[in-house]
mmJSON file of the N, C-alpha and C atoms, coordinates in Angstrom:
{"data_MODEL":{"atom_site":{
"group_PDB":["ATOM","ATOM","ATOM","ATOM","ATOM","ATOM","ATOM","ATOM","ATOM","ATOM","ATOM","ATOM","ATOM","ATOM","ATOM","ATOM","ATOM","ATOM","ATOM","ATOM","ATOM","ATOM","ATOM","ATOM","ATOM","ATOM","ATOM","ATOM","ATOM","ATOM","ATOM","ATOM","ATOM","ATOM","ATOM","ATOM","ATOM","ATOM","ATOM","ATOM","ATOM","ATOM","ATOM","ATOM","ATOM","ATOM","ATOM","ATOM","ATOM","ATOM","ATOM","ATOM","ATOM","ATOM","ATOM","ATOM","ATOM","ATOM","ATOM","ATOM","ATOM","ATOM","ATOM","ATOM","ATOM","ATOM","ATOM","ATOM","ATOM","ATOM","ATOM","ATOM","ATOM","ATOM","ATOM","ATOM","ATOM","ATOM","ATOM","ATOM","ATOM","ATOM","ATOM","ATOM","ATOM","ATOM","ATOM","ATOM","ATOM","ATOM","ATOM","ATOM","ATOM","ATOM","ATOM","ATOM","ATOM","ATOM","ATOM","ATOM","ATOM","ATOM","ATOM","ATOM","ATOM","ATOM","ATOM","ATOM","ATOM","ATOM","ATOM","ATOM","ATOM","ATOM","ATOM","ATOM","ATOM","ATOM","ATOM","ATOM","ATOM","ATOM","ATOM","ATOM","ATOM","ATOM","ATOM","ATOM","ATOM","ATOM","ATOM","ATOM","ATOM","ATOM","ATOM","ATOM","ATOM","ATOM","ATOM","ATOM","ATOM","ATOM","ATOM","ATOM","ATOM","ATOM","ATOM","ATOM","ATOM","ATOM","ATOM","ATOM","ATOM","ATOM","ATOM","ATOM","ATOM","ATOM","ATOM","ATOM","ATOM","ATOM","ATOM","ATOM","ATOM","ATOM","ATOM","ATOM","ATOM","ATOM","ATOM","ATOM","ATOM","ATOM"],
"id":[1,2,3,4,5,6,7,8,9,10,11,12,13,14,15,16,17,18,19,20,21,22,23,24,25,26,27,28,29,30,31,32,33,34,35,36,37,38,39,40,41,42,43,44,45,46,47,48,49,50,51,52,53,54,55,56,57,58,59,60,61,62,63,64,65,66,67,68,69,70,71,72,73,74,75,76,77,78,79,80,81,82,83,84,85,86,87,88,89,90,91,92,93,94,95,96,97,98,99,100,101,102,103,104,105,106,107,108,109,110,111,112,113,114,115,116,117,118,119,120,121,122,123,124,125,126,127,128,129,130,131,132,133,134,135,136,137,138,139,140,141,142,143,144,145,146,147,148,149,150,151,152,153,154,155,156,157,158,159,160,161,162,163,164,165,166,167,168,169,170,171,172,173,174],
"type_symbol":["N","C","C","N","C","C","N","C","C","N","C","C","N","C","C","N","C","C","N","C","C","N","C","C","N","C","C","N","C","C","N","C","C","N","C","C","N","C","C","N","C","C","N","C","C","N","C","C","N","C","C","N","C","C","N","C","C","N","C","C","N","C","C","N","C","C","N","C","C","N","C","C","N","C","C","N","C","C","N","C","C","N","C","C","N","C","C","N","C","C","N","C","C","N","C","C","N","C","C","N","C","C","N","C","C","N","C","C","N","C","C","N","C","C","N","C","C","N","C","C","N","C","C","N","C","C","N","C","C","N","C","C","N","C","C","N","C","C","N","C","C","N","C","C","N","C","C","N","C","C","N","C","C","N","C","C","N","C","C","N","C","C","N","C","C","N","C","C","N","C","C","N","C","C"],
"label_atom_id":["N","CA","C","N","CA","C","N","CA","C","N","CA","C","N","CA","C","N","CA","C","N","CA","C","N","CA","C","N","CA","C","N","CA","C","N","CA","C","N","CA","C","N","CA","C","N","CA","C","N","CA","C","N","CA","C","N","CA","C","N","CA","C","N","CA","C","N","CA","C","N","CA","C","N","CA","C","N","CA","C","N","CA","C","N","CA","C","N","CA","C","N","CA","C","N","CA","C","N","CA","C","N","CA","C","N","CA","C","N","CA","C","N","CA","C","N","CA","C","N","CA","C","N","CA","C","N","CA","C","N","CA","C","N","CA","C","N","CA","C","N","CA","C","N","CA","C","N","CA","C","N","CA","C","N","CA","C","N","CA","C","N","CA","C","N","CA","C","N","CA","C","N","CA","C","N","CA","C","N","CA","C","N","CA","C","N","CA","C","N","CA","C","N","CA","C","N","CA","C","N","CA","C"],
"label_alt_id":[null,null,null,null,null,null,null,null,null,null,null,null,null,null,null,null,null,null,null,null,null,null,null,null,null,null,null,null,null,null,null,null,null,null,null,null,null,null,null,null,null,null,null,null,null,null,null,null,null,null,null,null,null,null,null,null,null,null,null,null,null,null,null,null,null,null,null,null,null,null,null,null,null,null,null,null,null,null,null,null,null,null,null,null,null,null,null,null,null,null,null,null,null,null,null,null,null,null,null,null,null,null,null,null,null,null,null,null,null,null,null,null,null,null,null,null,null,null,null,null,null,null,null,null,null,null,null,null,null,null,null,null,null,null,null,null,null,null,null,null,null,null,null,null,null,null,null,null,null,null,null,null,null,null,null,null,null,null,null,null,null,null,null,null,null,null,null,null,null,null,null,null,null,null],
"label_comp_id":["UNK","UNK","UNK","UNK","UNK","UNK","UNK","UNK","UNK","UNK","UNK","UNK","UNK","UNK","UNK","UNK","UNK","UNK","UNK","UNK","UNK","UNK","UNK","UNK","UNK","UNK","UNK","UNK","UNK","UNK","UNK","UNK","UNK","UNK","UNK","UNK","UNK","UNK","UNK","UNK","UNK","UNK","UNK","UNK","UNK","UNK","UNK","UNK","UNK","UNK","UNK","UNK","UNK","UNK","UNK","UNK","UNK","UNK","UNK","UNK","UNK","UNK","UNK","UNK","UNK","UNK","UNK","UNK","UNK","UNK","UNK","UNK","UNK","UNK","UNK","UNK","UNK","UNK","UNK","UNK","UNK","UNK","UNK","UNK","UNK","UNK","UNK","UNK","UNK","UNK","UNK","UNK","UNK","UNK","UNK","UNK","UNK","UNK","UNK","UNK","UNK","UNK","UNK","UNK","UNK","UNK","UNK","UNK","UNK","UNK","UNK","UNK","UNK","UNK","UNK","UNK","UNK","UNK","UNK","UNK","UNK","UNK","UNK","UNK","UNK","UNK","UNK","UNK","UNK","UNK","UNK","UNK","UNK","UNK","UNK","UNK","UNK","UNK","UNK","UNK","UNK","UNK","UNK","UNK","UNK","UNK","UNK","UNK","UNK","UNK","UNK","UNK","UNK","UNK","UNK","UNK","UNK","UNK","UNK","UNK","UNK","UNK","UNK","UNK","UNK","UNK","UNK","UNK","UNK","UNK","UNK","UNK","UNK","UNK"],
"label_asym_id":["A","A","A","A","A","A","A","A","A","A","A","A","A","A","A","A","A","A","A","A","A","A","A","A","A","A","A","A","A","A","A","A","A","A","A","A","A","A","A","A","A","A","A","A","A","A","A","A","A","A","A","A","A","A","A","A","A","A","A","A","A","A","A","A","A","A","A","A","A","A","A","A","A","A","A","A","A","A","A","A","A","A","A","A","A","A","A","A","A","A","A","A","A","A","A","A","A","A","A","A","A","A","A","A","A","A","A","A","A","A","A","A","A","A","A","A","A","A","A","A","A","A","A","A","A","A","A","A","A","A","A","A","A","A","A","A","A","A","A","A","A","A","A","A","A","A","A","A","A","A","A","A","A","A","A","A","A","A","A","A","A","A","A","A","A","A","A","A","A","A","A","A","A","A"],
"label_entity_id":["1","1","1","1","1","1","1","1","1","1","1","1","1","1","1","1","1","1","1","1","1","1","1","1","1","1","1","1","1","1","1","1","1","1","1","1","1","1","1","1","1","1","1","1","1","1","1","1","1","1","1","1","1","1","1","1","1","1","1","1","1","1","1","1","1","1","1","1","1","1","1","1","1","1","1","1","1","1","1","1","1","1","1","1","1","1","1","1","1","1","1","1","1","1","1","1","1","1","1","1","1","1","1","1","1","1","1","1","1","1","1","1","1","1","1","1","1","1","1","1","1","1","1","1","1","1","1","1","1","1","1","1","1","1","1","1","1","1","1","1","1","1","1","1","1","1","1","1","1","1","1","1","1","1","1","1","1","1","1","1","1","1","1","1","1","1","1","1","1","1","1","1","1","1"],
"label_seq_id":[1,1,1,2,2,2,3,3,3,4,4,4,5,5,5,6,6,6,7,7,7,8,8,8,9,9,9,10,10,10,11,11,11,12,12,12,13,13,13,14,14,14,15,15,15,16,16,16,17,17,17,18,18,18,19,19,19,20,20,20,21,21,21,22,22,22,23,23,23,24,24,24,25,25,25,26,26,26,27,27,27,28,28,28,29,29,29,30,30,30,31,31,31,32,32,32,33,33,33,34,34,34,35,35,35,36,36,36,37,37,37,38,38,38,39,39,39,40,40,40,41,41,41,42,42,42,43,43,43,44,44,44,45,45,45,46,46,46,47,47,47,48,48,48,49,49,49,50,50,50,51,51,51,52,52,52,53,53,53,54,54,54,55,55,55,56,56,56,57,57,57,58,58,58],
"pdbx_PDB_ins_code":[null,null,null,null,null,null,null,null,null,null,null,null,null,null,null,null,null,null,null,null,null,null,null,null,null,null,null,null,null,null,null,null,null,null,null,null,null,null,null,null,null,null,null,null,null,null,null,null,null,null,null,null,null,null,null,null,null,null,null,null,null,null,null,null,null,null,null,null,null,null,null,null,null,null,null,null,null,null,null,null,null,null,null,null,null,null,null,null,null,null,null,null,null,null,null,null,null,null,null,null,null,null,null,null,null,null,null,null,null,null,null,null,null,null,null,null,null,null,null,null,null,null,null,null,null,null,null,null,null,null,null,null,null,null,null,null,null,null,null,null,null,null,null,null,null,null,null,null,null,null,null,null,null,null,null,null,null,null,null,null,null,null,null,null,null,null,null,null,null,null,null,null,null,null],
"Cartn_x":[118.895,119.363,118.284,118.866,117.713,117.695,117.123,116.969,116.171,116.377,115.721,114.994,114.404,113.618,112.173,111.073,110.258,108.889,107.708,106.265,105.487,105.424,104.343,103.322,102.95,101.194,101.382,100.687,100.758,99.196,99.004,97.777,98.24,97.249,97.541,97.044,97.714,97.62,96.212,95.844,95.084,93.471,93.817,91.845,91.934,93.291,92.877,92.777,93.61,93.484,95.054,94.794,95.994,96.345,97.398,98.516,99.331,100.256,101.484,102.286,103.378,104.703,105.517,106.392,108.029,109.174,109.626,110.598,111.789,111.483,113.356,112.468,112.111,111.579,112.438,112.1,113.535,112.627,111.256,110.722,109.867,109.178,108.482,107.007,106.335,105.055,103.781,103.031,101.641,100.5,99.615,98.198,97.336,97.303,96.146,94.906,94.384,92.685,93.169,94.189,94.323,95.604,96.4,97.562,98.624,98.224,99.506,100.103,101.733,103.006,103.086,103.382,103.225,104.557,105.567,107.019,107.713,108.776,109.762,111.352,112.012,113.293,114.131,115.145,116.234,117.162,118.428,119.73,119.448,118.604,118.039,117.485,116.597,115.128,114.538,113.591,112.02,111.435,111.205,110.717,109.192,108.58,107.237,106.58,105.479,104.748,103.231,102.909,101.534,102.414,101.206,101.337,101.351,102.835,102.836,102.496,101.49,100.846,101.377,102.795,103.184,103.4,104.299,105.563,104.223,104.056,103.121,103.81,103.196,103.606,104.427,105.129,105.591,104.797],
"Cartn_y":[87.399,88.67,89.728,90.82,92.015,93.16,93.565,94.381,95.926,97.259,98.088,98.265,97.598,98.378,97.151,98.363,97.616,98.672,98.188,98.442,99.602,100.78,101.477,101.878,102.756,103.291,104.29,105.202,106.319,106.7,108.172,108.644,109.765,109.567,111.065,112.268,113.121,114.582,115.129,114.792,115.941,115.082,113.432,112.774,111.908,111.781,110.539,109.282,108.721,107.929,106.969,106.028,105.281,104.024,103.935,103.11,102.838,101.245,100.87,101.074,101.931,102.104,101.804,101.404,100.789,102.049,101.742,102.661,103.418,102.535,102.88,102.46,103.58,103.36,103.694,103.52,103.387,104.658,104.82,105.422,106.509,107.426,108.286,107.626,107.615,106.837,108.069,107.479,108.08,107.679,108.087,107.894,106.967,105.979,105.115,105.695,107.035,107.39,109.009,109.859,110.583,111.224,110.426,111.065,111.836,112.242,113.133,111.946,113.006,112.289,111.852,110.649,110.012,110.069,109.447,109.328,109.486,110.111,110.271,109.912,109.4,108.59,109.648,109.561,110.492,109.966,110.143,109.343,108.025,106.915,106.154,105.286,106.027,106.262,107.139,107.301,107.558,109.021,110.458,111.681,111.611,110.901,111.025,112.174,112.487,113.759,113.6,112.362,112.489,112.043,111.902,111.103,109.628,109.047,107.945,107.866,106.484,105.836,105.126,104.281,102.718,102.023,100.818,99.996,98.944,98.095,97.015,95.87,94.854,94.012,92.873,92.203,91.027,89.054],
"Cartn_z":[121.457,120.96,121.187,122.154,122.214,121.033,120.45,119.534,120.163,119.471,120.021,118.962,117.621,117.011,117.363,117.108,117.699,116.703,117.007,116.288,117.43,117.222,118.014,117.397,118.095,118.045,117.998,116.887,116.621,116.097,117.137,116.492,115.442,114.651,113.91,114.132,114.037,114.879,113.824,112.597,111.757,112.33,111.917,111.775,113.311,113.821,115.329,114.891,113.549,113.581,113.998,114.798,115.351,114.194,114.353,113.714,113.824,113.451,114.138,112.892,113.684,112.701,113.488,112.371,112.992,113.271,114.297,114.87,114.424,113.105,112.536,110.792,110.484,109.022,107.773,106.755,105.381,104.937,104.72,104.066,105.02,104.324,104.901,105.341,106.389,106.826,106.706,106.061,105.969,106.766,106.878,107.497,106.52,107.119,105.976,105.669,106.328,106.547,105.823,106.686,105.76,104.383,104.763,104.138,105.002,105.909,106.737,106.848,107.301,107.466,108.768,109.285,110.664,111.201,110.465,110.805,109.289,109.602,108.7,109.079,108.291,108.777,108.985,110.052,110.255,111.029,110.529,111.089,111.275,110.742,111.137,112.189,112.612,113.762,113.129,113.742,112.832,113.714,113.165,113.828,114.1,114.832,114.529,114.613,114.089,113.586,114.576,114.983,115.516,117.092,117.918,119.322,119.518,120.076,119.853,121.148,121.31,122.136,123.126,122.641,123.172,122.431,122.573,121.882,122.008,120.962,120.922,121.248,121.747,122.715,121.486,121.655,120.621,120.619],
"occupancy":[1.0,1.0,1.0,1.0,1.0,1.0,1.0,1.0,1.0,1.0,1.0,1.0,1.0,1.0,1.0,1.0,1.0,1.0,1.0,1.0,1.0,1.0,1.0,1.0,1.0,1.0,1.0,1.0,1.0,1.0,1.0,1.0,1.0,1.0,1.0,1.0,1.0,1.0,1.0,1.0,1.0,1.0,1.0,1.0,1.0,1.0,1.0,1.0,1.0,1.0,1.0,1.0,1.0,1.0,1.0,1.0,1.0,1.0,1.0,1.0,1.0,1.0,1.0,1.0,1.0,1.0,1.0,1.0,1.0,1.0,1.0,1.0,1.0,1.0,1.0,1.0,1.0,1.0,1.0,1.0,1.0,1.0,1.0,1.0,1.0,1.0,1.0,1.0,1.0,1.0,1.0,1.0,1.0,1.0,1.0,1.0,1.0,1.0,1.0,1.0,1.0,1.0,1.0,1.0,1.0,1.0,1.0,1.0,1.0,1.0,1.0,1.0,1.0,1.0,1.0,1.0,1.0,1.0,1.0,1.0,1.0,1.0,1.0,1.0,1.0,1.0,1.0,1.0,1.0,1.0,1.0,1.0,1.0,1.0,1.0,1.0,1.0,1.0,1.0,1.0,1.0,1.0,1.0,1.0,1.0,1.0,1.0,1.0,1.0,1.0,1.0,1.0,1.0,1.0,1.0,1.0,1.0,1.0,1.0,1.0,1.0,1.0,1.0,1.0,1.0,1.0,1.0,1.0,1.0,1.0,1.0,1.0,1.0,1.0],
"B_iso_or_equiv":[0.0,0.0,0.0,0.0,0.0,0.0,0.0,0.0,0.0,0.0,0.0,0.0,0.0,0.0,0.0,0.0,0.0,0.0,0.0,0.0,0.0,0.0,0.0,0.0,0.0,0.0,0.0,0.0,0.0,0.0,0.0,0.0,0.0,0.0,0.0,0.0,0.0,0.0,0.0,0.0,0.0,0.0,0.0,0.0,0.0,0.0,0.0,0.0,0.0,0.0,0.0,0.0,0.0,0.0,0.0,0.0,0.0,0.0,0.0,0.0,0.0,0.0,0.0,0.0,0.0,0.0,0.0,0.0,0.0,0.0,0.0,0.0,0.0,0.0,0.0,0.0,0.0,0.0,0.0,0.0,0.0,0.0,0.0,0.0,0.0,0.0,0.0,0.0,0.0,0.0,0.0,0.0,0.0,0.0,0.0,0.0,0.0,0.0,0.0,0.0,0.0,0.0,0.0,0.0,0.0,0.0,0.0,0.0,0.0,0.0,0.0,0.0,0.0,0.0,0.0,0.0,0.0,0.0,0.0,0.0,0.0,0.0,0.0,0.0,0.0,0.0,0.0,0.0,0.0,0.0,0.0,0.0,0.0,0.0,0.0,0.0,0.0,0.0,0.0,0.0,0.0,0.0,0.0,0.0,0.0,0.0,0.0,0.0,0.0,0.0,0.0,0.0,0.0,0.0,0.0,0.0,0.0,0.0,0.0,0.0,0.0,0.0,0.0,0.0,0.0,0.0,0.0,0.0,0.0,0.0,0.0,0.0,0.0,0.0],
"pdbx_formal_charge":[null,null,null,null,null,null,null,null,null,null,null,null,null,null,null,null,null,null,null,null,null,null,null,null,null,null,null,null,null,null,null,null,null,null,null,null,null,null,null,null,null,null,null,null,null,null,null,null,null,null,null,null,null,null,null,null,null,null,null,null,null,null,null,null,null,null,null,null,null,null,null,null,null,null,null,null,null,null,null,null,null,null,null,null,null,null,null,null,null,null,null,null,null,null,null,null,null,null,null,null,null,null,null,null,null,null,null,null,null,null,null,null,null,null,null,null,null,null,null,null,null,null,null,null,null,null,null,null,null,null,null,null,null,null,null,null,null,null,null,null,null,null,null,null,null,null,null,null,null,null,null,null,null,null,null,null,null,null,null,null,null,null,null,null,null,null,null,null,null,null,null,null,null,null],
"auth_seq_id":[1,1,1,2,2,2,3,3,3,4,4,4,5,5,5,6,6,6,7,7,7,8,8,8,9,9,9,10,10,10,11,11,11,12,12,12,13,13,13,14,14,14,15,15,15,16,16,16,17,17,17,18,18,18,19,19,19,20,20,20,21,21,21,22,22,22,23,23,23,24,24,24,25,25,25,26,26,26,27,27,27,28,28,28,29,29,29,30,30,30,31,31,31,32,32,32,33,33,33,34,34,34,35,35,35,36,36,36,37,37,37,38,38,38,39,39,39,40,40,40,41,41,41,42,42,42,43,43,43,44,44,44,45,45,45,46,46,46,47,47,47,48,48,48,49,49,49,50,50,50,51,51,51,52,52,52,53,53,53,54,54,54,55,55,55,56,56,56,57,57,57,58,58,58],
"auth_comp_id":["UNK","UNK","UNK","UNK","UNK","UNK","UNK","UNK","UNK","UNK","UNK","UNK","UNK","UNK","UNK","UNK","UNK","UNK","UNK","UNK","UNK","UNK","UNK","UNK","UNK","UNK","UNK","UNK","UNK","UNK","UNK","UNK","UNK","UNK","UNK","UNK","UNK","UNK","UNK","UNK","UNK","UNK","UNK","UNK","UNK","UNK","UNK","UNK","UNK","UNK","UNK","UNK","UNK","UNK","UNK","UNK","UNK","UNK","UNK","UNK","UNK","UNK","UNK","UNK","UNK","UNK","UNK","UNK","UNK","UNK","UNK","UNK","UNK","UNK","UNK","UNK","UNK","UNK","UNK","UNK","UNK","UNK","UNK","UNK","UNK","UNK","UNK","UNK","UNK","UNK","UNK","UNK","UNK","UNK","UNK","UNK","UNK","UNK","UNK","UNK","UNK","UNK","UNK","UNK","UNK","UNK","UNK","UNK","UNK","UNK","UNK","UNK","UNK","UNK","UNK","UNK","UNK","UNK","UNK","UNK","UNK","UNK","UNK","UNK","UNK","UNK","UNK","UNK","UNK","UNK","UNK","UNK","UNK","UNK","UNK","UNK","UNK","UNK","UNK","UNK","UNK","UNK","UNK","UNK","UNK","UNK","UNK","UNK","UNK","UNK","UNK","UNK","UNK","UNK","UNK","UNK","UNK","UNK","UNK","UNK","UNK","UNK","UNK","UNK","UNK","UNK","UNK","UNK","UNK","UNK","UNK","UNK","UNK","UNK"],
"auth_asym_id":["A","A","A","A","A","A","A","A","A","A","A","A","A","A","A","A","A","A","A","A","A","A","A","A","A","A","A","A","A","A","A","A","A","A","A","A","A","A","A","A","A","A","A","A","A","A","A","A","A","A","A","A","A","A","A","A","A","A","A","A","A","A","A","A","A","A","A","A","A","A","A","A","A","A","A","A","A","A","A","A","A","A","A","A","A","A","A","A","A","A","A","A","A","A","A","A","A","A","A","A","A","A","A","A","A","A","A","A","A","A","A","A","A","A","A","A","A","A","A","A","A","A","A","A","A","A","A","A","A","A","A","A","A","A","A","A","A","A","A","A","A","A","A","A","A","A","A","A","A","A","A","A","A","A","A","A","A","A","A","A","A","A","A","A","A","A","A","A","A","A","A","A","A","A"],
"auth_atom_id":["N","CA","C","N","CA","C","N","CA","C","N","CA","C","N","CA","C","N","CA","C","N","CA","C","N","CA","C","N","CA","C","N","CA","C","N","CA","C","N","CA","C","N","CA","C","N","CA","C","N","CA","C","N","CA","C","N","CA","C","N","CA","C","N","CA","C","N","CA","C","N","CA","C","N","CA","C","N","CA","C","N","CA","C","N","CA","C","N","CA","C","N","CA","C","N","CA","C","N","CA","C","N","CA","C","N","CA","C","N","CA","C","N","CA","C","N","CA","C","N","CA","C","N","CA","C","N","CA","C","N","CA","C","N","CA","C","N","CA","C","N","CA","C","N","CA","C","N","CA","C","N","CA","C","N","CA","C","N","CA","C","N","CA","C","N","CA","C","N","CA","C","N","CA","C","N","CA","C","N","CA","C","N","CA","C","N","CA","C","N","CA","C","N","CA","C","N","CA","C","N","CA","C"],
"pdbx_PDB_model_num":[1,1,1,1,1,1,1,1,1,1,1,1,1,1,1,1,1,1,1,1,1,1,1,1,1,1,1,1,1,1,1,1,1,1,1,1,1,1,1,1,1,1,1,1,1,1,1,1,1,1,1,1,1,1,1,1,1,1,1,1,1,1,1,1,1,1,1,1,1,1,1,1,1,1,1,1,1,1,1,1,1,1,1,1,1,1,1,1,1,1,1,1,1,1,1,1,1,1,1,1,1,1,1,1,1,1,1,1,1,1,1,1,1,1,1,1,1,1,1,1,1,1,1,1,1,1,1,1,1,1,1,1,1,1,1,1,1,1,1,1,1,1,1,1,1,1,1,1,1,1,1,1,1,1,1,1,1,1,1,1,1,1,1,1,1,1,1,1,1,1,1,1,1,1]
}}}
């Protein structure tokens, strides 16, 4: 079974710091270093707010 949700990489736009968020989030995603908003859920898929990097490998 192929699935499209999957784990990327996201830097954050305010400190640079990278992190994997999931593609299709329930909740609003924060920055572990500073608090900005990384992704926020919509229609369910995820608006990201920083630069996502790339889909992490499985």
């Amino acid at each position: 079974m192929v699935t499209s949700s999957k784990f990327v990489n996201v830097e954050c736009a305010d400190c640079g710091n990278k992190q994997a968020v999931f593609n299709k989030p329930a909740t609003v995603v924060k920055c572990s270093v500073c608090g900005a908003v990384l992704a926020e859920p919509v229609g369910g898929i995820a608006r990201f707010s920083g630069k996502v990097l790339g889909a992490l490998d499985a």
